[in-house]
C-alpha positions in Angstrom: 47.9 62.5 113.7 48.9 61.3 110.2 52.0 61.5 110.4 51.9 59.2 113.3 49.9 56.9 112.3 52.5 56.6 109.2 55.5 56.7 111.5 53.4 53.7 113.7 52.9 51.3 110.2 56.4 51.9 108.9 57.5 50.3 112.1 54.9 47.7 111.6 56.2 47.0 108.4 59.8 47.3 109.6 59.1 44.9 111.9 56.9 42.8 110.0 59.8 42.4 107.5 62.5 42.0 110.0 60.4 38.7 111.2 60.3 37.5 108.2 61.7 33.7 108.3 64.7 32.5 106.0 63.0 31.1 103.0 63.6 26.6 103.6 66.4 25.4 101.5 65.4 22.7 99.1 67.8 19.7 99.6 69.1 18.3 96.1 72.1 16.2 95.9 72.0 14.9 92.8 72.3 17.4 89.6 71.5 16.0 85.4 71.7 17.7 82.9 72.4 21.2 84.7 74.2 24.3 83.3 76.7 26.1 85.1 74.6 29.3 86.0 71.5 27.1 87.5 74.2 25.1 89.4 75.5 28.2 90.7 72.0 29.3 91.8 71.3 26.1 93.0 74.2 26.2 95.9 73.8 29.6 97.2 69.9 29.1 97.3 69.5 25.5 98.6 72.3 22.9 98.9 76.2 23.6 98.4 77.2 19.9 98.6 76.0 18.5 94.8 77.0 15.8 92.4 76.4 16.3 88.7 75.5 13.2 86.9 75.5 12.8 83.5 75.2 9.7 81.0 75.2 11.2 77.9 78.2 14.1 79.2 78.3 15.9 75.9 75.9 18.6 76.4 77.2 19.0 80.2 80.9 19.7 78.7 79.2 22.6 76.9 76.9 23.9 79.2 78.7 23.2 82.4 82.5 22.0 82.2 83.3 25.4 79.5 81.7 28.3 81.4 82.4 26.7 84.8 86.4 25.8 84.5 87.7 28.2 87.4 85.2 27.5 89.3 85.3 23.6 89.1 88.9 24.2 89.7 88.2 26.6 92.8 85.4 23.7 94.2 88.5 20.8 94.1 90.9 23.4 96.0 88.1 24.2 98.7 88.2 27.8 98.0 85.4 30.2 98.4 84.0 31.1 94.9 82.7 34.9 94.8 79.8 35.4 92.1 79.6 38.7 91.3 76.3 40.0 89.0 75.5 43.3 87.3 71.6 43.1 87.6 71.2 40.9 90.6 72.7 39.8 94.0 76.0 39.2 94.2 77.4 36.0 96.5 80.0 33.9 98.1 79.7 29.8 98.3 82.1 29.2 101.4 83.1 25.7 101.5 81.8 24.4 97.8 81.5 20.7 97.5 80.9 19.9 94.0 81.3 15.9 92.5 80.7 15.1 88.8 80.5 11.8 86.6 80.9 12.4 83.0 80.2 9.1 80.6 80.5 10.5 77.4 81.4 8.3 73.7 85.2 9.3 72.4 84.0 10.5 69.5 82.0 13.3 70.6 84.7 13.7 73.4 87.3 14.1 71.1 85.6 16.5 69.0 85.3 18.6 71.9 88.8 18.8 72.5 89.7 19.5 68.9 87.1 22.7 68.9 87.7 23.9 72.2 91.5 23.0 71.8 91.0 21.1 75.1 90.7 24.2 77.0 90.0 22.0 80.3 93.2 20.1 80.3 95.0 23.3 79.9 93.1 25.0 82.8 94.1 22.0 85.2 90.4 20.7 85.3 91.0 17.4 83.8 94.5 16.8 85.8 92.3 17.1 89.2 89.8 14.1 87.9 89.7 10.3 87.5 89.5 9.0 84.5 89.4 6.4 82.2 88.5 4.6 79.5 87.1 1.3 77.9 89.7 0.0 75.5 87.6 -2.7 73.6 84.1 -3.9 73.8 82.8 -6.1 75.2 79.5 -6.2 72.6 78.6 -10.1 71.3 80.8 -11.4 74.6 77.7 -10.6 77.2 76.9 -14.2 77.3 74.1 -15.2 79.7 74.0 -18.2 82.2 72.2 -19.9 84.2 74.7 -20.3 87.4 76.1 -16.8 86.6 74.9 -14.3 89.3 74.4 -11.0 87.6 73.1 -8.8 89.8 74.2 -8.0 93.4 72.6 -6.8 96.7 73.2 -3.3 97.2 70.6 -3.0 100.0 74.1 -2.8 102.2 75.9 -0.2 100.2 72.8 2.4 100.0 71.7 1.8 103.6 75.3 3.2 104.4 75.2 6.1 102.1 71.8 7.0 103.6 73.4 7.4 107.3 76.3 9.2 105.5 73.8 11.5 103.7 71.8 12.0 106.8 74.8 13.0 108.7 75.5 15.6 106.0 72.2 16.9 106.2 72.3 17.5 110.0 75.9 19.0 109.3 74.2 21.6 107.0 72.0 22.5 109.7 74.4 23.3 111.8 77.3 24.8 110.2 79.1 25.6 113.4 79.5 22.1 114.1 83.2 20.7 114.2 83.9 18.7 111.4 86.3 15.4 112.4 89.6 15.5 110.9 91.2 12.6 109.5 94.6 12.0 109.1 97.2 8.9 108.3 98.4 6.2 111.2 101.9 6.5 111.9 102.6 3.0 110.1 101.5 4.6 106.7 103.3 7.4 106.8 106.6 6.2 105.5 104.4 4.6 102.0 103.2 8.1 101.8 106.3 10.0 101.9 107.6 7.1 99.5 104.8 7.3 97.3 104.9 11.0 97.3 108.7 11.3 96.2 108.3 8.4 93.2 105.6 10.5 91.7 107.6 13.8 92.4 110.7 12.0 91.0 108.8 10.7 87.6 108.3 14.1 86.4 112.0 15.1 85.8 113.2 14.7 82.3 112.7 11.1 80.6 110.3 10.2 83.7 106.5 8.6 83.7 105.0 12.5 84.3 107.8 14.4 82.3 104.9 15.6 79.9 102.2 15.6 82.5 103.3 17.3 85.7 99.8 19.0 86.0 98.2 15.7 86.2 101.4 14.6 88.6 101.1 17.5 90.9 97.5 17.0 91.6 97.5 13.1 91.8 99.0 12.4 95.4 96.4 14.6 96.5 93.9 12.3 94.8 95.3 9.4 96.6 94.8 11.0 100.0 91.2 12.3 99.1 90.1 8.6 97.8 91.9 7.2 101.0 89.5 9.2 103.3 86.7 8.3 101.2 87.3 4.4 101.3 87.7 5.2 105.6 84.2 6.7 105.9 82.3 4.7 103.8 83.2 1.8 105.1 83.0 2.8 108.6 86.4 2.5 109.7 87.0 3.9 112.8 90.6 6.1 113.9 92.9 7.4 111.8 93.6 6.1 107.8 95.5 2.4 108.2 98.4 1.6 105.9 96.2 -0.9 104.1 93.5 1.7 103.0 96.4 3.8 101.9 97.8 1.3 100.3 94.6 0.4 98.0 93.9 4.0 97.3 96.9 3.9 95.7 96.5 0.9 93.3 93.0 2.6 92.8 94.9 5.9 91.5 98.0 4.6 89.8 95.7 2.6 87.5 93.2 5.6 86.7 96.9 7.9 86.1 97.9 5.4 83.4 94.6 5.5 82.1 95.0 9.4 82.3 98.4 9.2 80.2 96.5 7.1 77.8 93.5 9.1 77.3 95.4 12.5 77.3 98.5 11.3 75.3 101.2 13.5 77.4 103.3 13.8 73.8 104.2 17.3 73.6 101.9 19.2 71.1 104.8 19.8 68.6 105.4 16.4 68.4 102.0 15.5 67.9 101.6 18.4 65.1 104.6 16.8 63.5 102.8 13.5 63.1 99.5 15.1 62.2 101.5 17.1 59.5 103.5 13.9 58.5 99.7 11.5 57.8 98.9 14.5 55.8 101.9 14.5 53.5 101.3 10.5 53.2 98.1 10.7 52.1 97.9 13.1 50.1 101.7 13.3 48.7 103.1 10.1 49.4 100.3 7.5 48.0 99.9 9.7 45.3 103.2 8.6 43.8 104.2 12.4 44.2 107.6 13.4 46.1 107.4 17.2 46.2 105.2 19.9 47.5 105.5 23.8 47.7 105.9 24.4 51.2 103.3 27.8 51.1 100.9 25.4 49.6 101.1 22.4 52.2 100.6 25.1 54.7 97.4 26.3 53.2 95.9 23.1 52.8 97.3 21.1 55.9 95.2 19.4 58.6 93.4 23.0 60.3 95.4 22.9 63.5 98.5 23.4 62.1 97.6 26.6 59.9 98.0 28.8 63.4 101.0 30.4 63.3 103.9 29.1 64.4 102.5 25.6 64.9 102.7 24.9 60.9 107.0 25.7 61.3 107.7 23.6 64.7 106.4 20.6 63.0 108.2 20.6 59.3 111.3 21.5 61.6 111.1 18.6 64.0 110.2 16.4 60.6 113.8 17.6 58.9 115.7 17.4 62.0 114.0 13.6 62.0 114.7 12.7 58.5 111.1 12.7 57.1 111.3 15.3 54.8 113.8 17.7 53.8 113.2 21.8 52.8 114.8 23.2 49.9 114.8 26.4 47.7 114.9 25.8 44.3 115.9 28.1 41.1 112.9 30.3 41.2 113.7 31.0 45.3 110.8 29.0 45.9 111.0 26.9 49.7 109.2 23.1 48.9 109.0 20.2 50.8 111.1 17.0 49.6 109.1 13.9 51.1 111.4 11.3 50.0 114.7 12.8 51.3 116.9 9.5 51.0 116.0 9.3 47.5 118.5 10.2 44.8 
């Protein structure tokens, strides 16, 4: 009798369990201040379509941009990204969505770069992005008046991303439903193709992209992406005209040079030859000094170029340029002549 009254509540609790309902997903779109493990959580748990905002991006670099490259990277390509844990669940995010806005002060972004040797640009992340970035202020110019409008009406523009939002929502819902696929008229298919080949043909040797082809590679696909975007949200119907084409491309040619600007496409040895060529101004140069042990300006040079190999490509780019010259002198010593046109 026990044992089947045990038998009887096992099944009960089977059951019991097996009815249990899926816990509700909490809807979230927008994401501050989040670090890469709780924005993980965050998309398998309740919503995988997020944008990360973030005013002051410094901390967000750190906490999201570092630990989260690949899969930043595996979010812009559409692939599924596979969690896997030691000590909890492992999980997939099928069709990952993830937007970001960074505004961050060049100061602290540069001195990010310089201590994680820009490990983001090298991994691709910042070549799949638009950037740019203010090139003077406009502090003290801000002037006030009284038949200036400065605000707009954007009671339009967020009444349309509601409906879009909404729509997304009853998408999530129901995943099975059939997404509507966009694609170019036949009139802007030529400034494609066009477009396309120009950007292709600008990183060959002496081109625009010769020094940036991971930016170049990435940035027709941009164009395409921003194309569809302009096409929703402003409620075009039928397939993507030449003209929205057209603007998506001024949009993205303007944020590339910004990109080359920013990023400075120089290759690094010529950039550690410039770095190593301040140095020996300042503290050779000015100092109405001409020589230097070449052991010594390798010890004390600008910290960068003290990894190996890095110190030697830029002295040898800065003799084969004429800036300095490399000598041994009667004690088999190797200096550095700073002045090499000087008798």
């Amino acid at each position: 009798m026990a044992e089947i009254d045990a038998t009887k509540a096992q099944n009960l609790l089977t059951a019991h369990l097996a009815a249990k309902p899926n816990k509700p997903r909490k809807i979230q779109f927008i994401q501050d201040d989040v670090t890469y493990q709780a924005l993980i959580e965050g998309m398998h748990e309740n919503c995988k379509n997020v944008c990360v905002l973030a005013d002051e991006g410094t901390g967000t670099l750190n906490r999201l941009v570092t630990p989260g490259m690949s899969m930043l990277n595996s979010a812009w390509s559409n692939m599924e990204i596979t969690i896997g844990r030691k000590t909890s669940e492992s999980f997939n995010l099928p069709d990952p969505r993830i937007t970001f806005l960074l505004s961050i002060q060049p100061g602290p972004f540069e001195e990010y770069r310089e201590r994680k040797s820009d490990m983001a640009k090298a991994a691709g992340l910042w070549s799949r992005t638009i950037t740019c970035s203010a090139q003077s202020s406009t502090i003290g110019y801000r002037l006030a008046s009284e038949n200036k409008q400065e605000f707009f009406d954007p009671s339009h523009y967020l009444e349309r991303f509601q409906r879009l939002l909404k729509k997304n929502l009853k998408l999530g819902k129901n995943p099975k439903t059939s997404r509507s696929i966009l694609k170019f008229e036949k009139r802007a298919n030529p400034l494609y193709v066009e477009t396309l080949n120009e950007i292709e043909a600008n990183m060959r040797p002496g081109g625009l992209y010769e020094n940036a082809s991971d930016h170049a590679s990435k940035l027709m696909e941009n164009i395409a992406r921003l194309s569809a975007i302009i096409h929703v949200v402003n409620g075009y119907e039928g397939d993507i005209s030449w003209e929205t084409l057209n603007t998506s491309i001024q949009i993205c040619i303007f944020f590339s040079k910004e990109y080359l600007n920013i990023f400075n496409t120089q290759p690094k040895y010529f950039l550690d030859a410039m770095m190593l060529n301040d140095w020996l101004t300042v503290n050779i140069r000015q100092k109405g000094l001409r020589y230097i042990g070449k052991r010594h300006a390798r010890q004390y040079c600008s910290g960068p170029l003290r990894q190996p190999g890095r110190f030697k490509e830029a002295l040898d780019f800065l003799e084969c340029h004429g800036y300095i010259r490399t000598y041994q002198d009667i004690t088999k010593t190797w200096n550095i002549d700073t002045f090499p046109r000087l008798q």
